[in-house]
C-alpha positions, 0 to 999 in steps of 0.5 A: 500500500506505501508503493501504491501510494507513493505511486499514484499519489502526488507528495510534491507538495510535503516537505517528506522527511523519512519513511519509518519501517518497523523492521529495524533491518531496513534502516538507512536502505531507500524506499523511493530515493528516501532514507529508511529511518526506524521508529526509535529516531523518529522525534530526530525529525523536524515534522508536524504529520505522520501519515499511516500507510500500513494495511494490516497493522494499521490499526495497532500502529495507530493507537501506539502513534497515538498513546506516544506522539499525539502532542508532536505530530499530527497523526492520519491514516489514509487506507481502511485495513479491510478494503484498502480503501482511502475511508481513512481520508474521509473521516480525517477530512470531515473532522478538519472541516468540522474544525475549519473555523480554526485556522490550522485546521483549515490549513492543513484540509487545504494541504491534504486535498493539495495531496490527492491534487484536488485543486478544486476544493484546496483553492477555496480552503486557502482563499477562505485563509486569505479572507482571515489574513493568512499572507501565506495562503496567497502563496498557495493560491498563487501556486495553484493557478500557476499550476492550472496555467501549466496545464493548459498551455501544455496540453493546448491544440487546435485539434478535435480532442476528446474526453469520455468520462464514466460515473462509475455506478451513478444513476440520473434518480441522483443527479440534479440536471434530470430533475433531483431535489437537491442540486448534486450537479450544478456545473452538469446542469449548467453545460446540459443547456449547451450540449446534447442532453439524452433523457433517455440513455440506458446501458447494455449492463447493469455492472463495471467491466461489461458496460465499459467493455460495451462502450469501447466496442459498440456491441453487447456483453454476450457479444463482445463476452467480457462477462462472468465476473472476475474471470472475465476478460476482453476478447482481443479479437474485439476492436475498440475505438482507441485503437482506431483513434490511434490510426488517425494520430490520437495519443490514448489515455485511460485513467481508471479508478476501479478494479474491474478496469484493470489492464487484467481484464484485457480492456487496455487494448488500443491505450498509449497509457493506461493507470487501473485499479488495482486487482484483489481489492477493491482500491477506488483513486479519488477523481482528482487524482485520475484527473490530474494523471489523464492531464500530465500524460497529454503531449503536446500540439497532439490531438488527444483521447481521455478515458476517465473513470470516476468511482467516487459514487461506487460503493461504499461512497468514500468522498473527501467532502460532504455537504449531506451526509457524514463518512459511513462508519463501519456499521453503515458501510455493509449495507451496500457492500455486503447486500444487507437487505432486512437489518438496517434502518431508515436514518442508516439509508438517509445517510447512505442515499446522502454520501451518494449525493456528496459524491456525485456533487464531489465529481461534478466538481471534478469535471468543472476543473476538467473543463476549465483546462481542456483546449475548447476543440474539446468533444466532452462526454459524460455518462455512467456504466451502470446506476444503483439500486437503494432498495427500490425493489428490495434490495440494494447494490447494482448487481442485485437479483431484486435490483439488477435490471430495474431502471435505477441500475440501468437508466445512465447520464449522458451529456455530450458538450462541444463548440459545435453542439447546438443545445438539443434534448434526445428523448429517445432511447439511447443505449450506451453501446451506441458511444463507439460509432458517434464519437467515430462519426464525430472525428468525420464530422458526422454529428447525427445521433442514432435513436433506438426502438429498444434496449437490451441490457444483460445481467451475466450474475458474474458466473453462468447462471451461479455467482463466484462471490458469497452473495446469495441474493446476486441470483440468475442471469437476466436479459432485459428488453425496454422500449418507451411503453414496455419492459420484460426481464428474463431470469434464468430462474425462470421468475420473468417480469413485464412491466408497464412502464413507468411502473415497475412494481407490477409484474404482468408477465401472467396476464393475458391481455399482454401476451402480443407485447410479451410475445414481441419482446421475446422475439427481440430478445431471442434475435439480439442476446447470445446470453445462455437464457431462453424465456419460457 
């Protein structure tokens, strides 16, 4: 986890004095050109923090640091020992900012979103200090708009650049510009008056890797076969649109938060750089730090493509702000992880439901900075892999037997922003496999958009019709068909549902009086899936 941190993650701005190891064998050898001190000459060092990048011992060295260095150093750890996962940032953010009337409070949160190169929220913590007198917030201030500056004169050209970024698991029910009650998006719902505004836009998956995979081929899951869960990969035999972006001379980047795009997956086809989560557990990169990557690998005076994924809205939800809800302890955290469907309470919800909309108002954040840098010939595209079930249909998680094929998983943002976009809202269907010829389309200066009559989406159950992971409740195979009237969703349990839609609570799949429409839905099914599962 020191490696991964140390590598992904931008510590420039510290002044790192030492990395301590426990083993007293390892001092005076250099772990990333920094001397190896042991613990017992620690206080030889003129530092104000201690960061905790263990995983296992984490927590035993925590409460040491605590009992013996608390009155010298400023003690935080950024990983959960459990999941790897930057949960520890969450708390220690949201405690300095409970704290931020006190000015070194407010430092030191401005300090530690410079580390995850969040620009966004560091430059208002040290425009807030600059307010109270603080002379060297100016420096700071100064310092970050130096930076913006450098990123784009750098990657500035003339060129049609492109820019897809995904909203891992983020459903429109969430986001203000489809009509939420609270504002989560408030630079998305300025630009969608300026864009192609889909209302309509439904992935061909309910989960991460065959969705994405979709989108760099333009066909289905069971066509394109990166589906089955974690043994899952990418058929080389499939062409993506980076790589024929890169026969027309774009450089190619892929920046990827979640696990399920690691280059193991066989998605890393066709990209001239490539950063992925890492495999085994489930580490999410906060936005800012995919962002910030994407940007410092452009060239340029080269057109380029960027391939982003945000997961900050992918369970369970860690955000380095919040503006409804507080960091999920660890007993709220299983109520999506862990699919707990009977012993959890409303006020535990609420504040689940809310630290989704922290996270969606943190990457909508993100993407103004995104837009502020990009050269203007920039074709902008932002969307979802999939949505997120919240007990709607009793369950939780996007994968969900109860949840799985239900238009909060499957019904995705999608806003495409350029110079030569008239405003217009796309009410028809749009299926997310259709992103692969319109930015093709695009770089030959076709703008048309292609409306579908249907949409079908394919639930694989992450193993055939049995699931790899010790979640009961993922359950079958499914295949949805969805058209502007009617839904039917096929289980591989043979417990198949017809709606009509909006209403999804009422299964009709019995009644008579629709038995024409089921029978249609059947047949467009049959002829377009290739998924192992055949409605009786």
């Amino acid at each position: 986890h020191a490696e991964y941190l140390l590598s992904n993650f931008d510590f420039s701005k510290f002044n790192i004095k030492t990395i301590v190891d426990s083993d007293p064998s390892k001092e005076g050898a250099e772990f990333f050109n920094y001397k190896i001190t042991s613990p017992d000459k620690m206080d030889e060092f003129s530092a104000s923090a201690i960061i905790i990048m263990s995983q296992e011992t984490q927590d035993n060295i925590y409460n040491q640091l605590i009992n013996s260095k608390k009155d010298r150093f400023h003690i935080c750890r950024l990983y959960d020992k459990d999941k790897g996962e930057t949960v520890g940032c969450a708390h220690y953010f949201q405690k300095l900012k409970n704290d931020s009337d006190n000015s070194k409070s407010l430092k030191k949160l401005g300090e530690s979103f410079l580390l995850f190169g969040d620009y966004v929220n560091s430059y208002d913590c040290f425009r807030e200090l600059e307010s109270r007198g603080d002379d060297s917030a100016k420096e700071r201030l100064s310092w970050i708009d130096k930076h913006k500056n450098e990123i784009k004169e750098n990657i500035s050209n003339d060129n049609l650049n492109i820019c897809l970024v995904v909203l891992d698991c983020t459903r429109v029910q969430n986001m203000g510009c489809y009509g939420y009650k609270r504002e989560t998006t408030p630079y998305l719902s300025t630009i969608k008056d300026q864009s192609l505004f889909f209302k309509n836009a439904f992935s061909n998956s309910n989960w991460t890797l065959p969705s994405h995979s979709t989108m760099l081929t333009g066909k289905i899951p069971s066509k394109h076969k990166a589906y089955g869960g974690v043994t899952s990969k990418l058929d080389e035999s499939n062409v993506r649109f980076p790589e024929l972006l890169k026969e027309k001379g774009y450089q190619t980047i892929g920046c990827f938060s979640i696990t399920f795009m690691n280059e193991i997956f066989g998605t890393s086809k066709g990209f001239d750089f490539y950063k992925q989560g890492p495999v085994g557990e489930l580490i999410l990169t906060p936005a800012s730090v995919i962002i910030d990557t994407a940007l410092n690998k452009i060239e340029k005076d080269k057109p380029f493509f960027l391939m982003l994924n945000l997961a900050e809205a992918h369970s369970p939800f860690k955000v380095l702000t919040h503006k409804w809800g507080t960091p999920l302890t660890d007993s709220e955290k299983p109520l999506i992880n862990n699919l707990r469907l009977e012993d959890y309470d409303e006020k535990e919800l609420k504040n689940t439901i809310d630290c989704y909309d922290d996270a969606i108002l943190y990457m909508d954040a993100q993407i103004k900075y995104l837009k502020s840098v990009l050269p203007e010939n920039t074709l902008l595209i932002v969307t979802a892999d999939h949505g997120e079930g919240f007990n709607e249909h009793k369950g939780f998680a996007f994968n969900n037997d109860r949840a799985g094929l239900y238009d909060e998983v499957i019904h995705i943002p999608l806003i495409v922003n350029h110079p030569s976009i008239s405003s217009k809202i796309v009410e028809g269907l749009y299926p997310n496999k259709n992103l692969f010829d319109f930015i093709m389309k695009f770089v030959d200066g076709d703008l048309s958009v292609q409306e579908e009559e249907f949409i079908i989406s394919e639930s694989d159950a992450f193993a055939g019709n049995k699931i790899t992971f010790k979640r009961e409740d993922f359950g079958f195979n499914k295949i949805c068909v969805r058209t502007d009237k009617f839904k039917l969703i096929a289980s591989g349990d043979n417990h198949h549902k017809f709606f009509v839609l909006p209403d999804e609570y009422t299964n009709l799949y019995e009644d008579e009086k629709y038995k024409l429409e089921i029978d249609n839905l059947k047949d467009l099914m049959i002829r377009n899936s290739r998924l192992p599962l055949i409605p009786k």
